[in-house]
C-alpha positions, 0 to 999 in steps of 0.5 A, a space after each residue: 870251341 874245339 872238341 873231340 879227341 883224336 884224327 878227323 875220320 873223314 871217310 866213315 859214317 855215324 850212327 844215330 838211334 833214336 828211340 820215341 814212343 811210337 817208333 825206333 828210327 837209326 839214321 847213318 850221316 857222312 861227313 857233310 851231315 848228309 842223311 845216307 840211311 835209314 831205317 825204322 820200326 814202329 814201337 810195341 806200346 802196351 796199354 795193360 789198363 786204362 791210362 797205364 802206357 807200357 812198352 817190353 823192355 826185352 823186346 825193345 833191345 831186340 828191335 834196336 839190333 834190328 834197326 840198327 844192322 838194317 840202316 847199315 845194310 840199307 847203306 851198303 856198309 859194314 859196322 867198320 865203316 860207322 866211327 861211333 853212335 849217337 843215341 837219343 831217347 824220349 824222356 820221362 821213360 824208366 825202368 828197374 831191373 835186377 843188377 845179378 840177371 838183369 831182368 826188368 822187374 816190370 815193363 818200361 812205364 813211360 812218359 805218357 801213362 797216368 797210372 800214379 795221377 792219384 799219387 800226383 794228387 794227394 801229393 800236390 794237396 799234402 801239407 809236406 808239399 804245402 810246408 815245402 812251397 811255404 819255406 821256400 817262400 820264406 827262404 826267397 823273402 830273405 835270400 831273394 834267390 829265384 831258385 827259391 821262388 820257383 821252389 815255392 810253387 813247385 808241383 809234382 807232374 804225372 809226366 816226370 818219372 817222380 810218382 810214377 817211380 814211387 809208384 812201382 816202390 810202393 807196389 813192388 816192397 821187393 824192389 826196396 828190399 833188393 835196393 838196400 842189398 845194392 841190386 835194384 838198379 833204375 834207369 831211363 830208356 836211355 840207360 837201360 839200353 846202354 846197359 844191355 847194348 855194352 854187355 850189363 857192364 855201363 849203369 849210366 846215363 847224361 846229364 839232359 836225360 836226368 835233368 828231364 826226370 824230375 829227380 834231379 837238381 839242376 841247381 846243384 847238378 845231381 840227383 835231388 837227396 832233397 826229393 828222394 827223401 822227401 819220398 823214400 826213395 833210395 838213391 842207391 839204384 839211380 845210374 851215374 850221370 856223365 857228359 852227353 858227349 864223350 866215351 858211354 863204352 863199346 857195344 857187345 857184339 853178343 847184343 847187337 853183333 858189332 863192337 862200336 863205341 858209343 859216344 853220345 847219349 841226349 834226351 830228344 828235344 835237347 837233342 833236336 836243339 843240339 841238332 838246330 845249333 841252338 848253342 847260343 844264349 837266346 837261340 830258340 828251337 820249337 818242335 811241333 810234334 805230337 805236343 809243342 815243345 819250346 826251348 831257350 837256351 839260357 846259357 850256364 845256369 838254369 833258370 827258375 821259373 814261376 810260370 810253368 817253365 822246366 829248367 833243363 841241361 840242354 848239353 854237358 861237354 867236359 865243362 860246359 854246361 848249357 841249360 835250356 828253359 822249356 815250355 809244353 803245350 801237350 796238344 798240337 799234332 793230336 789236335 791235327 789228328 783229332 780234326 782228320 779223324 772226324 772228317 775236317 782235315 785230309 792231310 797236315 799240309 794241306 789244311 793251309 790251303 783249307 785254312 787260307 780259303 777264307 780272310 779270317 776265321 770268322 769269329 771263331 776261336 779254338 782251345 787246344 787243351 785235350 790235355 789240360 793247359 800248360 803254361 803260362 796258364 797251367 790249368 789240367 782242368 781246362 777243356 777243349 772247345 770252339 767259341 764264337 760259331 755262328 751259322 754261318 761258320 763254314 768247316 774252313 773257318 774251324 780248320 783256321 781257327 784251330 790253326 791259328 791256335 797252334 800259333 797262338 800256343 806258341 806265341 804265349 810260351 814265347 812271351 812267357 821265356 821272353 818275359 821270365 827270361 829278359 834273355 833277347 832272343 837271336 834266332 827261332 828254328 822249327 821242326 816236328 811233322 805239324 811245322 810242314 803247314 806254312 800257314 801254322 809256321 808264317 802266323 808265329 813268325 807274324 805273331 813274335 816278330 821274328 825270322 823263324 827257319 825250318 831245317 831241311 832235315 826231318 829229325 833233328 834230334 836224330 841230327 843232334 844225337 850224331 853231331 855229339 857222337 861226330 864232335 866225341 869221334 873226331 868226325 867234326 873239330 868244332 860246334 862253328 863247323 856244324 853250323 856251317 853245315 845248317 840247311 834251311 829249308 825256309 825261312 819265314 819273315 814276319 809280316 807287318 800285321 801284329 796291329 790287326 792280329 793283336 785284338 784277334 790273340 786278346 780274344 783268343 785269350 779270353 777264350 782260354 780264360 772261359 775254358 778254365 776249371 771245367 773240371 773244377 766241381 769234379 
């Protein structure tokens, strides 16, 4: 497939912003996809009250200037020098500001706060909800559409912005007021950055951006008239939506001191599955960062699922639409860093040495659900723990078996796409700081059965935020030549021991279950 518009550019560089929760990082790549600069500054995150998670929306853009013109400077180039930029955003992160003065009317709530858990409740538990899901059921009896199916088990989440945007209405009337007189405008981190970095001139946003909201239907490819008037919110503030490779505007030199052309917006995991050249039915990416995040690509239509999995448009390219099937476990790097704060672990990779200092972990399993469990089990009730300790449990032991159970997570979001899916799965690539530990990485592949590769690059949504910008910019003609560009690091072959783990897996599993609805009486 070709894309792009416009002359090969061989001799410049491209840009890529990517802004998480903890940190704005700006990678600038060369023609090869080689990384020549970079550049970071670790977030301002506001905690106002317990459970809320903030961040200043004004001093966010000032901090994207300083990155972006210290990566260019740190490349010993110019801003002429760079042919476009890439950017991409953690999702789930909104803010609403006033169209005339462009002001925020409150701080960038992300993805992690929990300050509307309670809306999340009483919703889950209405019986607007309920008759919803019993339609839904109703409608699947007759029509047998999976869509339907997954309609009739569909729940609100506190990570999607749905609640939380409900929320800030129902507290601020004003804004409601200001949104019918066509003034209140919403966006993700990603469109409010696009905002201010084109001049307050761009409301937009892409599709993987929106569809990761939970406002938005990617069975009809638009923001969702269903929810937002199933909860009054007004779809007059919400940004037009465009592809996530082609033309968002030129940067304001009075913003951020250049003018260049923006030609590329994704949301993170979509972007480091870009970045994998996952652009395959049936390839797989797992990133393994703070949380583990499994993606499939399912090709041009979004796959509805019954088991907790979250259909999302990986990428839209003129008319292409590639769809993702995406499975979380919340608890993966925090779990690491959990086990170092209390003196288990030194450092990430080195916990394999500790771990593979005994044959086995000695009877003991470990649940990683310091934030509930995701699917397939799907139980925000669950509770961390150790089972099966005995007295002669060593600290190596508990270092493997919490190891193992970041494996474990992952072959069970597996199982589940490949099950739910019946979509075989070509090829598993990895990424994110916990899949630096090789014990972790050789245990899924032995669990899975599958080659699992390990990109040479760091951040690969960072990767995949340039490649969009380069096929848009002309830097690269085709997705066939950013596959020849792929760099491995390692590549892990499984080895024959399913037969001897799968009693081990069972009675993980049977720890999980013991671990269900602690909560429950709360």
């Amino acid at each position: 497939m070709q894309l792009g518009g416009g002359d090969q550019i061989c001799d410049k560089f491209i840009l890529s912003l990517d802004v998480g929760t903890t940190n704005i990082k700006a990678h600038i790549y060369d023609k090869s996809g080689a990384l020549k600069s970079s550049f970071a500054k670790r977030q301002h995150v506001l905690h106002p009250r317990p459970g809320w998670c903030e961040l200043d929306p004004e001093l966010l853009i000032k901090d994207i200037r300083e990155v972006c013109n210290e990566c260019i400077k740190g490349a010993a180039l110019t801003p002429d020098d760079i042919a476009s930029i890439g950017i991409t955003c953690m999702r789930a992160t909104f803010v609403t500001w006033d169209r005339e003065t462009n002001k925020p009317f409150h701080n960038l709530i992300t993805w992690q706060d929990l300050r509307a858990a309670d809306y999340v409740s009483t919703w889950n538990q209405s019986l607007t909800l309920r008759g919803l899901n019993v339609g839904a059921k109703v409608l699947h009896t007759i029509f047998r559409q999976r869509r339907h199916l997954a309609a009739s088990v569909l729940k609100f989440m506190s990570s999607q912005v749905t609640m939380r945007l409900l929320w800030v209405l129902d507290k601020y009337p004003e804004i409601r007021q200001l949104a019918a007189e066509g003034r209140a405008m919403f966006g993700g981190t990603e469109t409010w950055i696009l905002w201010n970095l084109t001049g307050f001139n761009n409301h937009v946003t892409d599709y993987s951006c929106a569809s990761a909201t939970g406002l938005f239907d990617p069975f009809q490819m638009e923001w969702s008239s269903i929810v937002c008037n199933l909860l009054n919110i007004p779809l007059s503030i919400f940004p037009k939506i465009m592809d996530t490779s082609g033309k968002f505007g030129d940067t304001s030199p009075s913003v951020i001191g250049f003018r260049l052309p923006i030609n590329a917006v994704v949301a993170d995991q979509q972007g480091a599955m870009f970045g994998h050249c996952c652009f395959d039915v049936g390839d797989v990416k797992c990133t393994m960062g703070t949380g583990t995040f499994l993606n499939l690509n399912t090709g041009s239509k979004p796959h509805a699922s019954v088991a907790g999995l979250y259909p999302i448009v990986g990428w839209k390219i003129g008319s292409q639409v590639v769809f993702l099937a995406e499975g979380l476990c919340s608890d993966t790097g925090t779990v690491l860093e959990w086990a170092r704060s209390i003196g288990l672990i030194d450092d990430i990779k080195e916990s394999s040495q500790v771990a593979e200092s005994v044959s086995d972990s000695g009877g003991v399993y470990f649940v990683n659900a310091f934030s509930g469990l995701q699917a397939p089990f799907n139980d925000d009730k669950a509770v961390p723990a150790f089972m099966g300790m005995t007295l002669e449990t060593g600290k190596a032991h508990l270092v493997r078996a919490m190891l193992e159970a970041l494996a474990f997570r992952f072959k069970a979001l597996y199982e589940t796409a490949l099950k739910e899916t019946c979509i075989p799965f070509s090829m598993v690539r990895v990424d994110g700081g916990v899949s630096s530990n090789d014990f972790v990485v050789q245990l899924m592949s032995d669990l899975v059965d599958q080659s699992i590769e390990r990109n040479q690059h760091g951040d690969m949504s960072c990767l995949g935020a340039a490649y969009l910008a380069g096929l848009a910019s002309g830097m690269w003609s085709s997705m066939d030549e950013l596959r020849d560009m792929q760099q491995c690091d390692k590549r892990f072959e499984p080895r024959p021991k399913w037969s001897q783990l799968k009693l081990h897996y069972r009675q993980w599993e049977n720890a999980i279950h013991r671990t269900q609805n602690w909560y429950s009486s709360n």
